[in-house]
ModelCIF file with pLDDT and N, C-alpha, C, O atoms, coordinates in Angstrom:
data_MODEL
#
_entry.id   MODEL 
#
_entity.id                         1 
_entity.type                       polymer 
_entity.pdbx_number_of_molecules   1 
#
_entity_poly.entity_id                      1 
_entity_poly.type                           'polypeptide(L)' 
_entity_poly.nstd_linkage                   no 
_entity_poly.nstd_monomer                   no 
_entity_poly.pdbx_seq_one_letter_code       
;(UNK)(UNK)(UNK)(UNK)(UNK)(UNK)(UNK)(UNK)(UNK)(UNK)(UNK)(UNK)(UNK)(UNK)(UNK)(UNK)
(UNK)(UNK)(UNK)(UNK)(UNK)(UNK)(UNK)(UNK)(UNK)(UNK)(UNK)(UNK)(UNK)(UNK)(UNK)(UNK)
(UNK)(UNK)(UNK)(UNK)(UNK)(UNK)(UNK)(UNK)(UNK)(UNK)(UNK)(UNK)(UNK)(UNK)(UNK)(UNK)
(UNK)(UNK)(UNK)
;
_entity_poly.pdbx_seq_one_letter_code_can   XXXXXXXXXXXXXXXXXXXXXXXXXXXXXXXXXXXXXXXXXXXXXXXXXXX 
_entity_poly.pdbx_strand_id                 A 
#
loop_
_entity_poly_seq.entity_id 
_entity_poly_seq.num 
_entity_poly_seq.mon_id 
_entity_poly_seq.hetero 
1 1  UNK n 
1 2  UNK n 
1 3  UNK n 
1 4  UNK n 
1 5  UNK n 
1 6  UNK n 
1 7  UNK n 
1 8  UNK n 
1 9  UNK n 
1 10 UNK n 
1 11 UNK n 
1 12 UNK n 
1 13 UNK n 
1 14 UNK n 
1 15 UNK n 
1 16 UNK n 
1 17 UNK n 
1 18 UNK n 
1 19 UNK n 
1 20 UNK n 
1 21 UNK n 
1 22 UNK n 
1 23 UNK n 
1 24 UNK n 
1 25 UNK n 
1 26 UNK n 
1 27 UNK n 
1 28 UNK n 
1 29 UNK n 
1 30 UNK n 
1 31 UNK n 
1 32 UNK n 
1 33 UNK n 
1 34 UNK n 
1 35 UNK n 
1 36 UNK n 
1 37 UNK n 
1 38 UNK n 
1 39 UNK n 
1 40 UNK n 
1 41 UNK n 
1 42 UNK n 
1 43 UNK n 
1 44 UNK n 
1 45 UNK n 
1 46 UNK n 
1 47 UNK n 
1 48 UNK n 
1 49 UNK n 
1 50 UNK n 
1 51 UNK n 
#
_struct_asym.id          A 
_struct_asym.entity_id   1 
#
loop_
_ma_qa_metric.id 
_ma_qa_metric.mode 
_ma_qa_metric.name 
_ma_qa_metric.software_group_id 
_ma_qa_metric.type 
1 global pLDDT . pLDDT 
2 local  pLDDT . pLDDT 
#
_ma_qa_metric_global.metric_id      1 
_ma_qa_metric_global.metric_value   84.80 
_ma_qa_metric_global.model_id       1 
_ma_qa_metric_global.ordinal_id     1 
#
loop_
_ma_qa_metric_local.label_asym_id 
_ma_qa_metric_local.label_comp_id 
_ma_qa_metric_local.label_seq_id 
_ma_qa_metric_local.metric_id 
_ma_qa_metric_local.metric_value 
_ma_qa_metric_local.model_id 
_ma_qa_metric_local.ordinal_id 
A UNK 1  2 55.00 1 1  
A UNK 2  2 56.00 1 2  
A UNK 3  2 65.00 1 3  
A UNK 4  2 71.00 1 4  
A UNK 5  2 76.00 1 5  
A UNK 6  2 81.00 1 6  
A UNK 7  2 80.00 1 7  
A UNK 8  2 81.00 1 8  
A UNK 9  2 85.00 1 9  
A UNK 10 2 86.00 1 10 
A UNK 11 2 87.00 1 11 
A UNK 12 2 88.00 1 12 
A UNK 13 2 91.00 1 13 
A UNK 14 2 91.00 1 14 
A UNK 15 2 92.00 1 15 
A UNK 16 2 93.00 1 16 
A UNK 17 2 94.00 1 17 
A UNK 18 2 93.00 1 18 
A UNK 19 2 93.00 1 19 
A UNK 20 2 95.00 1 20 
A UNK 21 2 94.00 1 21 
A UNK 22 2 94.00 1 22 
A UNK 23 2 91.00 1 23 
A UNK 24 2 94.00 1 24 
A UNK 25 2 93.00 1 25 
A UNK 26 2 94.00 1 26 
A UNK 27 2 93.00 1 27 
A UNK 28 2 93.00 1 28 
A UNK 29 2 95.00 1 29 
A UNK 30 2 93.00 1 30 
A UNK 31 2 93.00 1 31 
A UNK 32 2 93.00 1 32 
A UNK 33 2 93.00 1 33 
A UNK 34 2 90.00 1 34 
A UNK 35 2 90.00 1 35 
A UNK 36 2 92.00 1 36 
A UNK 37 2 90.00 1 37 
A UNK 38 2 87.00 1 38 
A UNK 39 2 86.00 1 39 
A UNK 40 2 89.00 1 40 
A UNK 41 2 85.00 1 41 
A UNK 42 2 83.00 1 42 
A UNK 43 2 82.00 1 43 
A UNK 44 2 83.00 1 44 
A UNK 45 2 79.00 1 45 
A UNK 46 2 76.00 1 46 
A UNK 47 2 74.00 1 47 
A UNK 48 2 74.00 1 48 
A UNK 49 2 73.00 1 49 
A UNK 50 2 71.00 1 50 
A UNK 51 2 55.00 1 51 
#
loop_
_atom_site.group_PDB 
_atom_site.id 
_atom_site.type_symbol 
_atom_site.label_atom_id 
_atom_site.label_alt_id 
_atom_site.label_comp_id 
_atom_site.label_asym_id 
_atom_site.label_entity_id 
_atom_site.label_seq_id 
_atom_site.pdbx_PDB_ins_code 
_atom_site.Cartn_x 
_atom_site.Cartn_y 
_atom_site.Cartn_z 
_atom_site.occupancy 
_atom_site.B_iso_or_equiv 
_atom_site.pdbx_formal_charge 
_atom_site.auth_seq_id 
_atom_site.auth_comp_id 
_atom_site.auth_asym_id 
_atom_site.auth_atom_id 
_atom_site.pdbx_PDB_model_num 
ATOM 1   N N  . UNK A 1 1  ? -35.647 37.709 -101.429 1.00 55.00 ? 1  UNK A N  1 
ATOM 2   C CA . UNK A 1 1  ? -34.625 38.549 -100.873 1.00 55.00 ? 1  UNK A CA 1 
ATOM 3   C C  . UNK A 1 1  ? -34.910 40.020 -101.173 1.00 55.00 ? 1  UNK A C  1 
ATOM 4   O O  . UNK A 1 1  ? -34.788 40.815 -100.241 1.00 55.00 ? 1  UNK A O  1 
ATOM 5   N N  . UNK A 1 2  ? -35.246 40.425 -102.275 1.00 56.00 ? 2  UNK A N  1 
ATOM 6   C CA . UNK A 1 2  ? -35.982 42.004 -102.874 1.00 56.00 ? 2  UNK A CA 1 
ATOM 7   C C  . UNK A 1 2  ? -36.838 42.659 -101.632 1.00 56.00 ? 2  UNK A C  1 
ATOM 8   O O  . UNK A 1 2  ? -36.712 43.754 -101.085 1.00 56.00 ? 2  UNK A O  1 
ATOM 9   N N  . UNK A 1 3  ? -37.753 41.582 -101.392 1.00 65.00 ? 3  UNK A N  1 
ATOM 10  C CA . UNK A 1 3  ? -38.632 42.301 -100.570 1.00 65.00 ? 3  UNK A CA 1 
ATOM 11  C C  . UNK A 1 3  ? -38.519 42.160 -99.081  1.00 65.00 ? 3  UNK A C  1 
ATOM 12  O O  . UNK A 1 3  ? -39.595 42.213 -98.486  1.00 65.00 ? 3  UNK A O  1 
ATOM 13  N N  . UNK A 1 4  ? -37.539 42.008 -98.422  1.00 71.00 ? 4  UNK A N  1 
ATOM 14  C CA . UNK A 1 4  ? -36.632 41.940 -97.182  1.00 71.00 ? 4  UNK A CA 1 
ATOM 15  C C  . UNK A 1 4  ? -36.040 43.178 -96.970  1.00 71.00 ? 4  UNK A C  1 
ATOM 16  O O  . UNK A 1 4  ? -36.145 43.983 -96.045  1.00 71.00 ? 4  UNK A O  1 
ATOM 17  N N  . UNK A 1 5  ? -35.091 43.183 -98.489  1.00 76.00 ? 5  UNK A N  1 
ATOM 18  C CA . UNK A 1 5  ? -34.550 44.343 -98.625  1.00 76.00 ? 5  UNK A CA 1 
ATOM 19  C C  . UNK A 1 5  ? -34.787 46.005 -99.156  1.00 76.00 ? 5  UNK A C  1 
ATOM 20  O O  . UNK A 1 5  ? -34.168 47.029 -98.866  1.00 76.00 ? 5  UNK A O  1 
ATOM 21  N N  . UNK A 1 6  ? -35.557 45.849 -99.745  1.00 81.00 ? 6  UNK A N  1 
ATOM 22  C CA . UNK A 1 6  ? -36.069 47.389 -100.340 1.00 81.00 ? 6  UNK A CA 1 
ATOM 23  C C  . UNK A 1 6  ? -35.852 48.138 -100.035 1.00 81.00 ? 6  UNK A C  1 
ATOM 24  O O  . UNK A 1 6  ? -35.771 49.079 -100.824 1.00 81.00 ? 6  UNK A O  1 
ATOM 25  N N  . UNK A 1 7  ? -35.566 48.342 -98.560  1.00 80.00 ? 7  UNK A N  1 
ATOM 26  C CA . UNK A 1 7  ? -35.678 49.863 -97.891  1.00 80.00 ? 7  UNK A CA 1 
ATOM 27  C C  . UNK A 1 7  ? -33.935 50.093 -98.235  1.00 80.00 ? 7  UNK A C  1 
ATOM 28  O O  . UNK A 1 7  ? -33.423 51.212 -98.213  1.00 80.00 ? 7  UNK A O  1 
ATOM 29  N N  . UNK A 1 8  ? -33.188 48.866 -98.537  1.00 81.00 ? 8  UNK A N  1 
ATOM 30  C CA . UNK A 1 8  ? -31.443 49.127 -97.993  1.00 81.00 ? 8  UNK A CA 1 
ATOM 31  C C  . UNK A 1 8  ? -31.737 49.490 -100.122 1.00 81.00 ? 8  UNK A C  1 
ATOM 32  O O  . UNK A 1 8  ? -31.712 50.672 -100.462 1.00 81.00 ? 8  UNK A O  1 
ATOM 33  N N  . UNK A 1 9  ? -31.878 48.836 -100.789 1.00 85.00 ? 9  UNK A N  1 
ATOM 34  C CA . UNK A 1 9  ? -31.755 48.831 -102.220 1.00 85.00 ? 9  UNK A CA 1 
ATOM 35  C C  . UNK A 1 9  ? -32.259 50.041 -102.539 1.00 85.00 ? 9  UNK A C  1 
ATOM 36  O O  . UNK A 1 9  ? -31.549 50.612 -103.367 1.00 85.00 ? 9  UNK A O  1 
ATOM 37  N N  . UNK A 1 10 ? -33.559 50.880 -102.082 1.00 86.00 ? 10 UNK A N  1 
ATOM 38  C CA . UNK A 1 10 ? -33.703 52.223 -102.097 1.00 86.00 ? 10 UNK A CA 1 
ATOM 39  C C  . UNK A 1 10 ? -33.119 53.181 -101.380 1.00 86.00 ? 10 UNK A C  1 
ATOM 40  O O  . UNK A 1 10 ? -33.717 54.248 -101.236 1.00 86.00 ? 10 UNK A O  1 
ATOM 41  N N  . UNK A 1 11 ? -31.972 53.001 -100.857 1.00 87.00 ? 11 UNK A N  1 
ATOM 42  C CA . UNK A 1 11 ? -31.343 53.888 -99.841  1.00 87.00 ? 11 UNK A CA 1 
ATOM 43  C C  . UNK A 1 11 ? -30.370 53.702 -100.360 1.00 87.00 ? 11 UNK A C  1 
ATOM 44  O O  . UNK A 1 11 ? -29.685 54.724 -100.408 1.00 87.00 ? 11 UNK A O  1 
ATOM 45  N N  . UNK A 1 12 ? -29.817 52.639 -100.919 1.00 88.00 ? 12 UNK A N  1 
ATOM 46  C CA . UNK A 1 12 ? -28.208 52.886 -102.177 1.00 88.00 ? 12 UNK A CA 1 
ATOM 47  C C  . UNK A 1 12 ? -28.798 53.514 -103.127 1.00 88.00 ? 12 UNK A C  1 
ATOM 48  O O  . UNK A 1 12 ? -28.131 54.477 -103.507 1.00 88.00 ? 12 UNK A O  1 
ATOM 49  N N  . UNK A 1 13 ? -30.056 53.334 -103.832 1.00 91.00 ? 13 UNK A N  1 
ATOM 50  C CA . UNK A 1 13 ? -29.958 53.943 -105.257 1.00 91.00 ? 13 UNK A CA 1 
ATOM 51  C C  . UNK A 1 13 ? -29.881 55.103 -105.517 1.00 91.00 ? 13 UNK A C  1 
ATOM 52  O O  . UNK A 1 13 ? -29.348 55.657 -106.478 1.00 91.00 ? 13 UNK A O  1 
ATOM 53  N N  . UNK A 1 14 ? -31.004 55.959 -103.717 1.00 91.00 ? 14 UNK A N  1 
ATOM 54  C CA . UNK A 1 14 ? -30.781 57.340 -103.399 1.00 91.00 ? 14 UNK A CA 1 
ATOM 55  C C  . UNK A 1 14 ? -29.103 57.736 -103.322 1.00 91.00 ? 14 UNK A C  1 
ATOM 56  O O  . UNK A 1 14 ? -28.940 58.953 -103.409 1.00 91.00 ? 14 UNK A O  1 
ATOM 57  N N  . UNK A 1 15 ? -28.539 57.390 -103.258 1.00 92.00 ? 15 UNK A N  1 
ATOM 58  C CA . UNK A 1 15 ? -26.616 57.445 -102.642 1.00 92.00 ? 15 UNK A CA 1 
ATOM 59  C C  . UNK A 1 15 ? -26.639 57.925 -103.929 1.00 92.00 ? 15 UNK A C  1 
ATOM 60  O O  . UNK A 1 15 ? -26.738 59.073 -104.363 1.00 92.00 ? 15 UNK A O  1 
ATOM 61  N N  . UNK A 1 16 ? -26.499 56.544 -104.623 1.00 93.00 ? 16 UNK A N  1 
ATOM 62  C CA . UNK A 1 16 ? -26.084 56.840 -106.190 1.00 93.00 ? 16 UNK A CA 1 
ATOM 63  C C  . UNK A 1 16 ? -26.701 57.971 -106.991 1.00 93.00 ? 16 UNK A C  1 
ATOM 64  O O  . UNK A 1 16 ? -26.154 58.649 -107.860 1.00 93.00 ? 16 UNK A O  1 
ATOM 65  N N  . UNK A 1 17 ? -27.573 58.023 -106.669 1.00 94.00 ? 17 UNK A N  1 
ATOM 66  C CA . UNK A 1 17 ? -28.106 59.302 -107.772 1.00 94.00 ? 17 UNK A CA 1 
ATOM 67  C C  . UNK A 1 17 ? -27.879 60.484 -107.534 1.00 94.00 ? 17 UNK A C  1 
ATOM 68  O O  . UNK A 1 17 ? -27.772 61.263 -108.480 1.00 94.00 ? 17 UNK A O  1 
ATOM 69  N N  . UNK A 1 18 ? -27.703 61.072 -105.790 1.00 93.00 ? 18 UNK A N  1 
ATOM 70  C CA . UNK A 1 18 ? -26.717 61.971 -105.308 1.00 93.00 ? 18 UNK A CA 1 
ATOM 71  C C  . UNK A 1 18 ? -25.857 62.083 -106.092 1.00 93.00 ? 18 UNK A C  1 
ATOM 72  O O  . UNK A 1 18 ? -25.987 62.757 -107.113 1.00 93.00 ? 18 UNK A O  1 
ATOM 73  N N  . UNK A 1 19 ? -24.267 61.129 -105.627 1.00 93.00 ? 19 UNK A N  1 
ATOM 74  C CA . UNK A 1 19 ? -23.224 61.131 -106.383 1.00 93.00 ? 19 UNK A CA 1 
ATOM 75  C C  . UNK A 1 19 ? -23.558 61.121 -107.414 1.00 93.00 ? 19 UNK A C  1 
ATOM 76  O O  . UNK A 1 19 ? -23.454 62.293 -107.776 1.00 93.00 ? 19 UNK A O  1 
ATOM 77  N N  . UNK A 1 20 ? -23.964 60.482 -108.303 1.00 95.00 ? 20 UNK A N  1 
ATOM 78  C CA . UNK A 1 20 ? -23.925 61.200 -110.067 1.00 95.00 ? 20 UNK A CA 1 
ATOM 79  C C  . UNK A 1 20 ? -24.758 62.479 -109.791 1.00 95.00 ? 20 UNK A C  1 
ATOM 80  O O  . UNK A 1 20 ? -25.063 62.985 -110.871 1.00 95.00 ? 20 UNK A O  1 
ATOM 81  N N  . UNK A 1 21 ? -25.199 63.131 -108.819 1.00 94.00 ? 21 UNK A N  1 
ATOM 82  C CA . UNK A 1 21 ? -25.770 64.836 -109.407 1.00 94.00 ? 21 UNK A CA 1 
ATOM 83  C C  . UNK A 1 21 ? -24.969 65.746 -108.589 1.00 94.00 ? 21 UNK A C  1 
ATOM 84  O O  . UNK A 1 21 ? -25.098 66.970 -108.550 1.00 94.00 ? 21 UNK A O  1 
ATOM 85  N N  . UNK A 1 22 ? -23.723 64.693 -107.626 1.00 94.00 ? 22 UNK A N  1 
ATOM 86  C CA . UNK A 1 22 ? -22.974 66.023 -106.802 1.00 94.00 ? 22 UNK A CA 1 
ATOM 87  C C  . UNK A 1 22 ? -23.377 66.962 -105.947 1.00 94.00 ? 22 UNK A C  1 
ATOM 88  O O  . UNK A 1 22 ? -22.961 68.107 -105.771 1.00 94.00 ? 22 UNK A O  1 
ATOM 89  N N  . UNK A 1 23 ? -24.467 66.189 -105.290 1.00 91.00 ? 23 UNK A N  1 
ATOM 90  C CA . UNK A 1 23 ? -25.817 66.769 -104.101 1.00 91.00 ? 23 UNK A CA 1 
ATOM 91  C C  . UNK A 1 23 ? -24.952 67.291 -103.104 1.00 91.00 ? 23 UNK A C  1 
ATOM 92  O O  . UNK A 1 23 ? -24.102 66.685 -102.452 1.00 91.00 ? 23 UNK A O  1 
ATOM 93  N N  . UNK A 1 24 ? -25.420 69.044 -103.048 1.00 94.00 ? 24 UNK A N  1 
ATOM 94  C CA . UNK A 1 24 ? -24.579 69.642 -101.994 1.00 94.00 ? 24 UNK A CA 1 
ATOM 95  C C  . UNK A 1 24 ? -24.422 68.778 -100.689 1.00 94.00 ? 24 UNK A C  1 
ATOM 96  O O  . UNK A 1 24 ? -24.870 67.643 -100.853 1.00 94.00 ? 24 UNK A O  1 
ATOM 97  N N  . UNK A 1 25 ? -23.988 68.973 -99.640  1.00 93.00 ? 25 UNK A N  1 
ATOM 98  C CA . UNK A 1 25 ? -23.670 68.317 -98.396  1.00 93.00 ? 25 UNK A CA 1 
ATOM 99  C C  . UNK A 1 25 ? -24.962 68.428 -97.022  1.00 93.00 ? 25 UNK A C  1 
ATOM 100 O O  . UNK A 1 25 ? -24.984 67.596 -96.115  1.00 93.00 ? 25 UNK A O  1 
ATOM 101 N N  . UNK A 1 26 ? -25.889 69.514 -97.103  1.00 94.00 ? 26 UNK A N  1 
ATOM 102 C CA . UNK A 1 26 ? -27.365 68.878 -96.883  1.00 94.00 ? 26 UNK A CA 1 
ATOM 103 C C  . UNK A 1 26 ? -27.403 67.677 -96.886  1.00 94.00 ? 26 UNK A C  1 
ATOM 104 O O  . UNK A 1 26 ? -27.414 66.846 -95.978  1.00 94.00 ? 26 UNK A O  1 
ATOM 105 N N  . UNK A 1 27 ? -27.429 67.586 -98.297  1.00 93.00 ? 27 UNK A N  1 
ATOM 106 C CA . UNK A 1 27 ? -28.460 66.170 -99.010  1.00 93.00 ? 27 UNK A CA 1 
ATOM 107 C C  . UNK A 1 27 ? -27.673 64.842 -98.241  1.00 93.00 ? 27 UNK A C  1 
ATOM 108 O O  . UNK A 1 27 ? -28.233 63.941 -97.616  1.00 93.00 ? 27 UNK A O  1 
ATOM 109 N N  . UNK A 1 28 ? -26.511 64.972 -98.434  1.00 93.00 ? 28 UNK A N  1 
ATOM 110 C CA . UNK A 1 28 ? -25.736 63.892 -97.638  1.00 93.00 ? 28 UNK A CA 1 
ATOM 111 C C  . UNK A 1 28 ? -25.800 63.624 -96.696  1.00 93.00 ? 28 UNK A C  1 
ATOM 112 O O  . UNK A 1 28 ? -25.661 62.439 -96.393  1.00 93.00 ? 28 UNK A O  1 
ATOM 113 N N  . UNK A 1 29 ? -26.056 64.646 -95.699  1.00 95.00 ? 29 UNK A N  1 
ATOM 114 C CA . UNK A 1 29 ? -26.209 64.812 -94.251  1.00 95.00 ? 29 UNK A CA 1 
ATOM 115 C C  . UNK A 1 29 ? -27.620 64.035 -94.039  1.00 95.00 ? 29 UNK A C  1 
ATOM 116 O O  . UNK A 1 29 ? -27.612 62.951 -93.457  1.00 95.00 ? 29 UNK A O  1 
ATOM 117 N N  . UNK A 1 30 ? -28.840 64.604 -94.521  1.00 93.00 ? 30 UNK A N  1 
ATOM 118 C CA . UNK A 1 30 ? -30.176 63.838 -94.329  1.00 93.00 ? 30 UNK A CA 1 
ATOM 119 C C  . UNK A 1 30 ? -30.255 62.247 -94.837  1.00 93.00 ? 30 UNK A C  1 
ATOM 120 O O  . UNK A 1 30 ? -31.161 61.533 -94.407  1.00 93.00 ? 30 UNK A O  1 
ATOM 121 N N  . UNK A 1 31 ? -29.419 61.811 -95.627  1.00 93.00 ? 31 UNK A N  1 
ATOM 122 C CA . UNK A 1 31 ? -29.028 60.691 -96.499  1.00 93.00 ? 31 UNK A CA 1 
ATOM 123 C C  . UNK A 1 31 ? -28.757 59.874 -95.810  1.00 93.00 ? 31 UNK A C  1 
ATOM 124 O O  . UNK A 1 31 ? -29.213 58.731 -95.806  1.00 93.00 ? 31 UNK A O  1 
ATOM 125 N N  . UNK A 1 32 ? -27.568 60.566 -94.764  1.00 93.00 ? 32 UNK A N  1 
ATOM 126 C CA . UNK A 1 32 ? -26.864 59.695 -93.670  1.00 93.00 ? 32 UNK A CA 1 
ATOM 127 C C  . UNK A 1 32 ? -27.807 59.337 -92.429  1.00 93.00 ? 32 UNK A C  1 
ATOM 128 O O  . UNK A 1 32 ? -27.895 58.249 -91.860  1.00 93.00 ? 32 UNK A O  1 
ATOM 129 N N  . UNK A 1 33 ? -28.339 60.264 -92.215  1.00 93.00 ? 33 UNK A N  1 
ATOM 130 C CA . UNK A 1 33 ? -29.633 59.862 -91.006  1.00 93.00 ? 33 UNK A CA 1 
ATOM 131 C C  . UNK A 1 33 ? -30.725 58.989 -91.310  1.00 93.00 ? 33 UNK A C  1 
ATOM 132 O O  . UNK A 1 33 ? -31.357 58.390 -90.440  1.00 93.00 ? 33 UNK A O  1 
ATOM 133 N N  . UNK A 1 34 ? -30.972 58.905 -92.640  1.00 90.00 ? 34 UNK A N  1 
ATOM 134 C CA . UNK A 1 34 ? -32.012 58.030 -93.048  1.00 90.00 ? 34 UNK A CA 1 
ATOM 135 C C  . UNK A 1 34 ? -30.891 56.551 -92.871  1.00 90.00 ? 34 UNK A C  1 
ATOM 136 O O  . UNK A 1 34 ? -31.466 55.516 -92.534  1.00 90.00 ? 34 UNK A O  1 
ATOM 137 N N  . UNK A 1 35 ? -29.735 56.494 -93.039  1.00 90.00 ? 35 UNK A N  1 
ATOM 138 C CA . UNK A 1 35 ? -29.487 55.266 -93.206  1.00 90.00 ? 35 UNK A CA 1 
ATOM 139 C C  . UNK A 1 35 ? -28.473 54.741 -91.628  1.00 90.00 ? 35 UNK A C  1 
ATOM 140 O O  . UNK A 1 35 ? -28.047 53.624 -91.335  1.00 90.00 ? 35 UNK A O  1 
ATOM 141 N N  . UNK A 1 36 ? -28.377 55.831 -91.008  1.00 92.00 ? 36 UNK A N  1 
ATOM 142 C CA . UNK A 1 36 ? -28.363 55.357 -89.449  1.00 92.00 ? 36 UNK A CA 1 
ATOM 143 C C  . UNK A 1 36 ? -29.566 54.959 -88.752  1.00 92.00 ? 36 UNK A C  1 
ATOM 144 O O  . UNK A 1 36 ? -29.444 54.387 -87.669  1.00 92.00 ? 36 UNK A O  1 
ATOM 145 N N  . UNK A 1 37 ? -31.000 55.247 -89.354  1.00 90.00 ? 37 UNK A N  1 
ATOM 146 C CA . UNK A 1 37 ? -32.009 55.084 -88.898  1.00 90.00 ? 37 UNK A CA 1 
ATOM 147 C C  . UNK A 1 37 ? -32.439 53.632 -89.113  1.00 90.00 ? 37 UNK A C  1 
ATOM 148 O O  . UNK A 1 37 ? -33.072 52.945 -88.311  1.00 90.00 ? 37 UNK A O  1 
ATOM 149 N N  . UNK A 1 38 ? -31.898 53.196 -90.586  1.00 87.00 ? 38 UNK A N  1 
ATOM 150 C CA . UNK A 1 38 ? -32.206 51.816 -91.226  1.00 87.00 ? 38 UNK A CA 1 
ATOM 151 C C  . UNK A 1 38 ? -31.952 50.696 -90.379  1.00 87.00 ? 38 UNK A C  1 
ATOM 152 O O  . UNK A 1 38 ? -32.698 49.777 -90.040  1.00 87.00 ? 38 UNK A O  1 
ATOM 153 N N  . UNK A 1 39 ? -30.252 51.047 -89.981  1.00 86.00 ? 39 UNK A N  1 
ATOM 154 C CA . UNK A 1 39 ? -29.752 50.214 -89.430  1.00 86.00 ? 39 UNK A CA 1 
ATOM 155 C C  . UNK A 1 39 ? -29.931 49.835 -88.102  1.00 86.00 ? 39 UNK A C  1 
ATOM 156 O O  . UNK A 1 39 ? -29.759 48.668 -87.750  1.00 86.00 ? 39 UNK A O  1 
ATOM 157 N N  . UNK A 1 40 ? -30.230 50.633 -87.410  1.00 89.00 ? 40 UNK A N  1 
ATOM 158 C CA . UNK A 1 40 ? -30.575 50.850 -85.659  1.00 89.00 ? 40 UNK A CA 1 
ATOM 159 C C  . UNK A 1 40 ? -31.869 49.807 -85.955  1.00 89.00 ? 40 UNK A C  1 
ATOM 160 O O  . UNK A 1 40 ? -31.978 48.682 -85.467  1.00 89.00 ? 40 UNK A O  1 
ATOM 161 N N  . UNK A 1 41 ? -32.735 50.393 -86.788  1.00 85.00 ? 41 UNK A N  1 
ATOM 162 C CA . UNK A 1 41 ? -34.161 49.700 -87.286  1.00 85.00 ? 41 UNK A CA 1 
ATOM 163 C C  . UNK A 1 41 ? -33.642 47.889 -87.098  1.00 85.00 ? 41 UNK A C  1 
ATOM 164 O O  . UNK A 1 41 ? -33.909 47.155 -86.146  1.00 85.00 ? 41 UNK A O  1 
ATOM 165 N N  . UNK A 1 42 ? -33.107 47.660 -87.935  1.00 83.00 ? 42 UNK A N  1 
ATOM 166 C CA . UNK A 1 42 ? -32.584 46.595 -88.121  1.00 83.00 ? 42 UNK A CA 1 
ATOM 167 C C  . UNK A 1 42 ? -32.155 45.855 -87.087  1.00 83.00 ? 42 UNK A C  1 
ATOM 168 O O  . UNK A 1 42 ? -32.301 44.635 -87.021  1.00 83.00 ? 42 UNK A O  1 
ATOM 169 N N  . UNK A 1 43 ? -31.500 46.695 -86.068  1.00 82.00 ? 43 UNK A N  1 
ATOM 170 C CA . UNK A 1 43 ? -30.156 45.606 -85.495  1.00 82.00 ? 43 UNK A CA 1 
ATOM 171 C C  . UNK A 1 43 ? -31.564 45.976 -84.200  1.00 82.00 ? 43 UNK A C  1 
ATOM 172 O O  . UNK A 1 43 ? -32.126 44.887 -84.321  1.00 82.00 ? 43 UNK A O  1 
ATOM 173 N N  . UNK A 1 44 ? -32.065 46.413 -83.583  1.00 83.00 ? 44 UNK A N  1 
ATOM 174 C CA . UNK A 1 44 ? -33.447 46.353 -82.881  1.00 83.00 ? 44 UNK A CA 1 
ATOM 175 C C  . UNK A 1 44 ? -34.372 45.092 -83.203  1.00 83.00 ? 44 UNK A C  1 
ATOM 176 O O  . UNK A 1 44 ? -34.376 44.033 -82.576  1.00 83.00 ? 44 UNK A O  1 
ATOM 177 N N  . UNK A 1 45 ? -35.081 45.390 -84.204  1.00 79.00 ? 45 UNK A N  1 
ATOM 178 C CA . UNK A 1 45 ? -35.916 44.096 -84.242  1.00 79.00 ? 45 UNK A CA 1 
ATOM 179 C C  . UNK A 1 45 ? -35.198 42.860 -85.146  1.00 79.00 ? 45 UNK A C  1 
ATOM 180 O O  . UNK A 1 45 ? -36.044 42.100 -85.617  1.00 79.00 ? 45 UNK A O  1 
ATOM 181 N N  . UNK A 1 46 ? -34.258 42.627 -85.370  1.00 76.00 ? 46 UNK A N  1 
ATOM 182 C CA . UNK A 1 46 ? -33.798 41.438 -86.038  1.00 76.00 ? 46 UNK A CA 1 
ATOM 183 C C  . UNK A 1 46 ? -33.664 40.353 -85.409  1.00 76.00 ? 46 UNK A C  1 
ATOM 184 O O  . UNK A 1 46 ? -33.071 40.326 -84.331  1.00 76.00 ? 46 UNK A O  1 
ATOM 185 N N  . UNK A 1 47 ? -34.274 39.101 -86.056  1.00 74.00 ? 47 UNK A N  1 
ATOM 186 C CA . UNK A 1 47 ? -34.346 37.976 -85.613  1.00 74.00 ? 47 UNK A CA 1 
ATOM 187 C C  . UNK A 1 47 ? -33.356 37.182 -84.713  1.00 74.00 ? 47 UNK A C  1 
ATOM 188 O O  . UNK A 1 47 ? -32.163 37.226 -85.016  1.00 74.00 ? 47 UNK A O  1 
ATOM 189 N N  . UNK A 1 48 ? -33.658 36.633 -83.889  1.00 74.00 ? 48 UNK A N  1 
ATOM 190 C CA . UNK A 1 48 ? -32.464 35.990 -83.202  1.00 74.00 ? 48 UNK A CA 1 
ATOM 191 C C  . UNK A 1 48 ? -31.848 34.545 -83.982  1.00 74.00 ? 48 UNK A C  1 
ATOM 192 O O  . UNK A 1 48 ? -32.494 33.862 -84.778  1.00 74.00 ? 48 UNK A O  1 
ATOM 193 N N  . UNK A 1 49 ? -30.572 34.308 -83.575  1.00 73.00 ? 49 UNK A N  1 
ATOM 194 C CA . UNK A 1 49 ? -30.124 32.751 -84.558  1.00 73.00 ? 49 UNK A CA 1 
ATOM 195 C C  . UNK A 1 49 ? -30.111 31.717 -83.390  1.00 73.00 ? 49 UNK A C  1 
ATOM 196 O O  . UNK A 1 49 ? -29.312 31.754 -82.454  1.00 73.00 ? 49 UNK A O  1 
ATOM 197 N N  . UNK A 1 50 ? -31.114 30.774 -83.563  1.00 71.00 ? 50 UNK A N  1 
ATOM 198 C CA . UNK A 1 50 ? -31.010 29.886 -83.226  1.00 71.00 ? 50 UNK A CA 1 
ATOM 199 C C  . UNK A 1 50 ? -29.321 29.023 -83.063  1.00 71.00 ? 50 UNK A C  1 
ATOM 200 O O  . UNK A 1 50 ? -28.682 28.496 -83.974  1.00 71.00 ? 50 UNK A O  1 
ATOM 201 N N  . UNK A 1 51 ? -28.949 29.129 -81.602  1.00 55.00 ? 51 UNK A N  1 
ATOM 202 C CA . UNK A 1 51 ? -27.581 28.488 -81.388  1.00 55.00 ? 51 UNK A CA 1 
ATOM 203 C C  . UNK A 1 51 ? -27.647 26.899 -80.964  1.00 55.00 ? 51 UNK A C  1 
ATOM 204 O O  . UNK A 1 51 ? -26.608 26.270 -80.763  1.00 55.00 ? 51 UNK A O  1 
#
């Protein structure tokens, strides 16, 4: 499951370390695009479920 996920587990830890340093609103802003990017990523090539 780690290595599925990495990119989402390194993209919270980036969050978190923001918030504990109180990263002006830049940082948030580019933060947020990296993780609208994740997800688009995601919901694009993700597997289909067998119905």
């Amino acid at each position: 499951m780690l290595r599925r996920n990495y990119d989402i587990l390194g993209t919270i830890s980036t969050g978190a370390v923001l918030a504990i340093l109180s990263a002006p609103w830049p940082l948030w802003i580019v933060w947020g695009g990296i993780v609208a990017y994740q997800v688009q990523n995601r919901v694009r090539f993700r597997k289909p479920v067998d119905a």
